[in-house]
C-alpha positions in Angstrom: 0.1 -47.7 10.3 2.3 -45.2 12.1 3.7 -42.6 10.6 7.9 -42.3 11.9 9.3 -39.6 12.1 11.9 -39.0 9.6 15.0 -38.6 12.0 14.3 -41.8 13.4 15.9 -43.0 10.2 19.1 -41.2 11.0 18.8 -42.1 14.9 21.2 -43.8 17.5 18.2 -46.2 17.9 17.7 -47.1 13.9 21.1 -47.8 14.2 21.2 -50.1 17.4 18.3 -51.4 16.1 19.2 -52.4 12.7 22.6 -54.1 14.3 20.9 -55.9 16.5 18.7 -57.1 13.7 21.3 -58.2 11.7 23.4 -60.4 14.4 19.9 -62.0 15.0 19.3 -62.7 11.4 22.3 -62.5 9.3 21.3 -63.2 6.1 18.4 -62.6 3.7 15.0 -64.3 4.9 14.1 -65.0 1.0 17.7 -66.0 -0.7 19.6 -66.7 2.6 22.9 -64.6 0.9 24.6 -62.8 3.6 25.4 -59.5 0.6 23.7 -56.4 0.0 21.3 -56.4 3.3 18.5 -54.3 4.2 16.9 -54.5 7.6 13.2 -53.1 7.6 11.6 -52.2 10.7 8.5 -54.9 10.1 5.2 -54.5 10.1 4.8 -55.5 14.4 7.0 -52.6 15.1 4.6 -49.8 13.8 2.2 -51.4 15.3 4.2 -51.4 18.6 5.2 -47.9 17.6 1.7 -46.7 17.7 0.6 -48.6 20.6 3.5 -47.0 22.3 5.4 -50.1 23.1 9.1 -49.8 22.3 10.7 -51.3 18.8 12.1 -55.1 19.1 14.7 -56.1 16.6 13.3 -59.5 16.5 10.5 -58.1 14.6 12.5 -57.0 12.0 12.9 -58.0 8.7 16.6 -58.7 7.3 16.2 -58.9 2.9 18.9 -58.2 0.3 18.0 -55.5 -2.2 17.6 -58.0 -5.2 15.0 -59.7 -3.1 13.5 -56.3 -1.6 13.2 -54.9 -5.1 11.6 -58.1 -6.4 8.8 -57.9 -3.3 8.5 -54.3 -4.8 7.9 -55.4 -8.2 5.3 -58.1 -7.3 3.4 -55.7 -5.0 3.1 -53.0 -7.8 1.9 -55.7 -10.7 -0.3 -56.8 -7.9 -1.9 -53.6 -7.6 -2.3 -52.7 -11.3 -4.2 -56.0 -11.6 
């Protein structure tokens, strides 16, 4: 996968990005609660990042932190297995 630059995180275009995100998907894609969002950039945009296409918000993901930190939790057990 890409690597992104740090700034982007701080960017006018994270920020456009993540809004746009969130008006397209509103709430969390796992619990559907509408509290505590995170949009993550999705695995299609680094792809598109790398092939030079520009980032689409539609390929973002929208997940609450309870459900983010759960993923996180499953992947590590997962990998300790």
């Amino acid at each position: 996968m890409a690597i992104i630059d740090p700034a982007f995180w701080q960017s006018e275009e994270w920020q456009k990005l993540q809004a746009e995100a969130l008006r397209i998907q509103p709430v969390c894609e796992v619990c559907g609660t509408a509290e505590d969002l995170v949009v993550r950039l999705g695995n299609m945009n680094f792809r598109r990042r790398e092939a030079g296409l520009p980032l689409d918000s539609h390929f973002c993901r929208v997940i609450c932190n309870s459900c983010l930190r759960e993923r996180q939790m499953a992947t590590l057990v997962r990998a300790r297995q």
